[in-house]
Structure formats: structure tokens, C-alpha cells
Backbone as JSON Lines, residues from 0, in Angstrom:
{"i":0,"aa":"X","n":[121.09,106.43,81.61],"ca":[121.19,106.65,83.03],"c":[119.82,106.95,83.59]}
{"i":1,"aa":"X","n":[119.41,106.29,84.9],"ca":[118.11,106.81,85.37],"c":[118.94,107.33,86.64]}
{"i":2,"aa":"X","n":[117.4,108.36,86.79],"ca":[118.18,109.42,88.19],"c":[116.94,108.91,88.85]}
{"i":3,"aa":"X","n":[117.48,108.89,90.38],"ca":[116.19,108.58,91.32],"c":[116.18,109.38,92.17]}
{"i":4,"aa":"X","n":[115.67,109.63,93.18],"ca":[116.27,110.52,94.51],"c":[117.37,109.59,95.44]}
{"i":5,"aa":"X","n":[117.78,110.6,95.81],"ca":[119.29,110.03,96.65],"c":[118.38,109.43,97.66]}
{"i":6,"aa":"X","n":[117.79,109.22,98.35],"ca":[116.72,108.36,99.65],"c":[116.59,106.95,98.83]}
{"i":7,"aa":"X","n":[116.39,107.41,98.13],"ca":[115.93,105.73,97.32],"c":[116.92,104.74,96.48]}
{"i":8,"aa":"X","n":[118.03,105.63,96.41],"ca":[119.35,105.05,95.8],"c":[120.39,104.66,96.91]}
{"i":9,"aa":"X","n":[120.07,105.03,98.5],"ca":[120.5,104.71,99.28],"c":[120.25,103.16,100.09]}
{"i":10,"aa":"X","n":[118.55,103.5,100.41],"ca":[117.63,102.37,100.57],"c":[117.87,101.38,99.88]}
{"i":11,"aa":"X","n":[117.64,101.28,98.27],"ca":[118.51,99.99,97.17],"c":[119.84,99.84,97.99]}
{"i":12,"aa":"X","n":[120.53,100.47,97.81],"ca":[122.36,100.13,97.95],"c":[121.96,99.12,98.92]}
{"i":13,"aa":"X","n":[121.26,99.65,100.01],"ca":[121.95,99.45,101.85],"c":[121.06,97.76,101.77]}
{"i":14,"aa":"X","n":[119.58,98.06,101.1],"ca":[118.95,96.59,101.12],"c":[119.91,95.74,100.68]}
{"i":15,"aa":"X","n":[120.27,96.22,99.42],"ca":[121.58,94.82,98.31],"c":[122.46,94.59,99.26]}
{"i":16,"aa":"X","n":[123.29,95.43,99.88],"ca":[124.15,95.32,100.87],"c":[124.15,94.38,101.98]}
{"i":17,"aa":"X","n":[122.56,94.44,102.42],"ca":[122.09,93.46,103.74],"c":[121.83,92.13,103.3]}
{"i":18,"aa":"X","n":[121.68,92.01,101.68],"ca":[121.81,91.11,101.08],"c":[122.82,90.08,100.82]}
{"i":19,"aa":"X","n":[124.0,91.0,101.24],"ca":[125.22,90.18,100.35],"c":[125.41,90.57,98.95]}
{"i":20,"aa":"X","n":[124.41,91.4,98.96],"ca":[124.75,91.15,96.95],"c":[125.9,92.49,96.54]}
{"i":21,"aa":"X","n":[126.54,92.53,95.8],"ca":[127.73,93.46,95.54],"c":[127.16,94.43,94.54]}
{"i":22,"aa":"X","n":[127.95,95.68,94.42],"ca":[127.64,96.81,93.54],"c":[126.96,96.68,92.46]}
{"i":23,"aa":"X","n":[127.45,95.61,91.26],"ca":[127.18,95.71,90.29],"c":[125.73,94.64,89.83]}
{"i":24,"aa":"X","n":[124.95,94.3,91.44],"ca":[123.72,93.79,91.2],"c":[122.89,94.92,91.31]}
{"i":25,"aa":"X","n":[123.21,95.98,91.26],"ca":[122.07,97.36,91.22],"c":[121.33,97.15,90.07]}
{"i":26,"aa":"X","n":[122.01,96.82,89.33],"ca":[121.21,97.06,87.46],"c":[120.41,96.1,87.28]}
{"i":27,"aa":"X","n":[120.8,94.53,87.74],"ca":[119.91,93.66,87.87],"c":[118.47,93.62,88.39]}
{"i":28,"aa":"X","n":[118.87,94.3,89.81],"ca":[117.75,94.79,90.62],"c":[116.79,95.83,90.42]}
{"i":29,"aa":"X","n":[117.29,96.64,89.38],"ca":[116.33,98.07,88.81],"c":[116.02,97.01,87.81]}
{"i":30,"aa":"X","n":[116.28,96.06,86.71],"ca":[116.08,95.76,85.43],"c":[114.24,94.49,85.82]}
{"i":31,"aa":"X","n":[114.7,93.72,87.1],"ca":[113.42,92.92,87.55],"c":[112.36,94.31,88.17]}
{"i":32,"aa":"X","n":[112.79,95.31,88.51],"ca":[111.9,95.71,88.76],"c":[110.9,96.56,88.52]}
{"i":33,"aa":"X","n":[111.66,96.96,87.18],"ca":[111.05,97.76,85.85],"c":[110.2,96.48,85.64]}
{"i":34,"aa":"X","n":[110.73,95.49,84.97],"ca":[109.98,94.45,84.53],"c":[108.76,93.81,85.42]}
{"i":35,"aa":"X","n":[108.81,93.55,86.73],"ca":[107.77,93.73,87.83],"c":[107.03,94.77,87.5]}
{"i":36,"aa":"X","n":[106.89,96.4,87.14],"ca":[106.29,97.15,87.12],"c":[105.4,97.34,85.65]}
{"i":37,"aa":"X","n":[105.98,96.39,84.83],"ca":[105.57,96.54,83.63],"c":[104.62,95.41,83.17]}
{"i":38,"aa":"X","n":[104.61,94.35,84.25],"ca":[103.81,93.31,83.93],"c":[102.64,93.56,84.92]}
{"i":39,"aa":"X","n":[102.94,94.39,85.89],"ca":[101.66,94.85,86.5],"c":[100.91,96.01,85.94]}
{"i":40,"aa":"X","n":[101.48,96.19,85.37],"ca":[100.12,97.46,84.55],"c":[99.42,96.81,83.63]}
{"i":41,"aa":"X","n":[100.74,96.03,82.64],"ca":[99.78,95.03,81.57],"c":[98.65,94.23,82.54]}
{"i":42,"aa":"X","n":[98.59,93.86,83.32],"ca":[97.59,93.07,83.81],"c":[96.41,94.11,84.12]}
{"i":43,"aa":"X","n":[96.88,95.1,84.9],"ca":[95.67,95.94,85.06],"c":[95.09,96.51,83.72]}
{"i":44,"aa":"X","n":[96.01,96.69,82.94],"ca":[95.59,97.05,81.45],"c":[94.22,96.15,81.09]}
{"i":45,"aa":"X","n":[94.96,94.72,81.22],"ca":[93.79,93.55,80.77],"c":[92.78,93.77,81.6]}
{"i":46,"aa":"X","n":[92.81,94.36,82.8],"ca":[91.85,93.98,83.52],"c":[90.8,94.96,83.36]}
{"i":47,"aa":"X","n":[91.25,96.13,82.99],"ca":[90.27,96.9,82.33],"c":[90.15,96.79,81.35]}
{"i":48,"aa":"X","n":[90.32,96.58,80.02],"ca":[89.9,96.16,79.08],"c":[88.98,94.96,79.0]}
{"i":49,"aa":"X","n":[89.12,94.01,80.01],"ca":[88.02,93.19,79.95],"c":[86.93,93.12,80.93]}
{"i":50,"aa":"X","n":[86.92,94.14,81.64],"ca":[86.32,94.61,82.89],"c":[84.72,93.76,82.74]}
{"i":51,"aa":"X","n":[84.21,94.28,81.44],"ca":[82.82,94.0,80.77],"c":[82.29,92.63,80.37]}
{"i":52,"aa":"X","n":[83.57,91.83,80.28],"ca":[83.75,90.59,79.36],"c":[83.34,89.33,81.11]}
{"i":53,"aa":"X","n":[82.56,88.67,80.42],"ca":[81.73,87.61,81.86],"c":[82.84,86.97,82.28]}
{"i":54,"aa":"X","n":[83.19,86.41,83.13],"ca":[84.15,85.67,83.72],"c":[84.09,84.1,83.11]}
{"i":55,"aa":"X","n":[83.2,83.69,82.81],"ca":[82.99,82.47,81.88],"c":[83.76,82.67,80.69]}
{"i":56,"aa":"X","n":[83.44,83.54,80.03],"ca":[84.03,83.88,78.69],"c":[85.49,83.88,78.74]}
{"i":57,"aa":"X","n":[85.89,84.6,79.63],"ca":[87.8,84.68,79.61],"c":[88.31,83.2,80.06]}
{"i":58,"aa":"X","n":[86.95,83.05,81.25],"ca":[87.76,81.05,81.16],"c":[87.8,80.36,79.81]}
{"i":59,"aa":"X","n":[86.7,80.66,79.74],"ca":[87.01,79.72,78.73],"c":[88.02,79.93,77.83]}
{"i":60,"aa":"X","n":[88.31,81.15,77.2],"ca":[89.38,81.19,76.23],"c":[90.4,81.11,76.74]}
{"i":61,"aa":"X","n":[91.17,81.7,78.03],"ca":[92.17,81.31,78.68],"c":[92.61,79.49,78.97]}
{"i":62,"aa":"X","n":[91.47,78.93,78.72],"ca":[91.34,77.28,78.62],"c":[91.46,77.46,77.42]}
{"i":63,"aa":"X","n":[91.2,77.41,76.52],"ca":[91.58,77.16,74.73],"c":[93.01,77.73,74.83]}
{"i":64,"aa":"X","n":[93.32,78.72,75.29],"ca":[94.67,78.59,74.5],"c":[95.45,78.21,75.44]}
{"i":65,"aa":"X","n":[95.36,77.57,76.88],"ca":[96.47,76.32,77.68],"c":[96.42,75.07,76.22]}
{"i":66,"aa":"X","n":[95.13,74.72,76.19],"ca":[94.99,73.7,75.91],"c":[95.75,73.59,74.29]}
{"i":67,"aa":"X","n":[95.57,74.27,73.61],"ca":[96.32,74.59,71.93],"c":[98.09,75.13,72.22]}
{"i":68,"aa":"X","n":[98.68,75.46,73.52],"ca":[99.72,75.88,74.02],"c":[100.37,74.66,74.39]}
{"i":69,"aa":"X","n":[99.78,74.01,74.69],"ca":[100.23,72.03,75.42],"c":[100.21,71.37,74.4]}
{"i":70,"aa":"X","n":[99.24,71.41,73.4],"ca":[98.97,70.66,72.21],"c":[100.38,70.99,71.51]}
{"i":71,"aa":"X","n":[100.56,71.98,71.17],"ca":[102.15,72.38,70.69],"c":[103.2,71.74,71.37]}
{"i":72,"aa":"X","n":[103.03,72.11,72.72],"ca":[104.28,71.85,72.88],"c":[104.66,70.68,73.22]}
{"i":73,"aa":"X","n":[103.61,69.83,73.64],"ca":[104.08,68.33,74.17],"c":[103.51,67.24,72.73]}
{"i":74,"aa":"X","n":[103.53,67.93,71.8],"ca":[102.97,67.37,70.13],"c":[103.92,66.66,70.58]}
{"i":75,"aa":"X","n":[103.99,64.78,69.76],"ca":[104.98,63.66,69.47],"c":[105.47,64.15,67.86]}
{"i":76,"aa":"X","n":[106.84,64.28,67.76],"ca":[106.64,64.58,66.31],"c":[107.57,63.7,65.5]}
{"i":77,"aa":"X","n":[107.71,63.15,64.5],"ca":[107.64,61.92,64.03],"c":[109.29,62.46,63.46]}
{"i":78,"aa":"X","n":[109.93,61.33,63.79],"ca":[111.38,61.3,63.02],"c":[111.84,61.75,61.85]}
């Protein structure tokens, strides 16, 4: 169970509500938005951790591994 303050468990309800969306999309809606919150730190994480690292350098490796990521996955692979 997560506890929030009642202001903010209201605000959710009443938004889903204006939504159309029914009761039991609450969990959905906390579950993207944990996950929203968790991929934004990892990024800021990266972003300090590579704070130092030249901007050339991360292209480029961020280009090596599209390029070895495509190579996989669009490989022809033989019968």
C-alpha cells in the first residue's frame, strides 16, 4: 500500500474521473508514474556521471551501439 496525502489522492481520482477512466485505473496511473519518475533520475544519474565525458565521445558510442543493436536485430538469418 502507498499512502499519499488526501489532496493528492483526490486530485488523481477527480483528474481519472475527468478522464473517463474508472477506479481501478488508479494503479495503472501510479505504476507509469513511478516508472516516469524512475527513468528520469536514471537519466539525470547518466547525466552526471558523464557530466566530464566530451559530447563527441558519448556520440559516438551511443552510435556504436544503435548501430550493433540494428545489426542484431534486422541480421538475415539463414533457414
Amino acid at each position: 500500500m502507498i499512502s499519499v496525502p488526501e489532496s493528492v489522492d483526490v486530485a488523481v481520482r477527480t483528474h481519472l474521473a475527468q478522464e473517463g477512466l474508472r477506479k481501478g485505473d488508479l494503479s495503472r496511473f501510479a505504476a507509469e508514474a513511478m516508472a516516469g519518475e524512475l527513468a528520469r533520475r536514471n537519466v539525470e544519474a547518466m547525466r552526471e556521471q558523464n557530466r566530464e565525458v566530451a559530447a563527441e565521445v558519448l556520440n559516438d558510442a551511443v552510435g556504436q551501439a544503435v548501430r550493433a543493436v540494428r545489426a542484431e536485430t534486422f541480421r538475415v538469418r539463414s533457414p
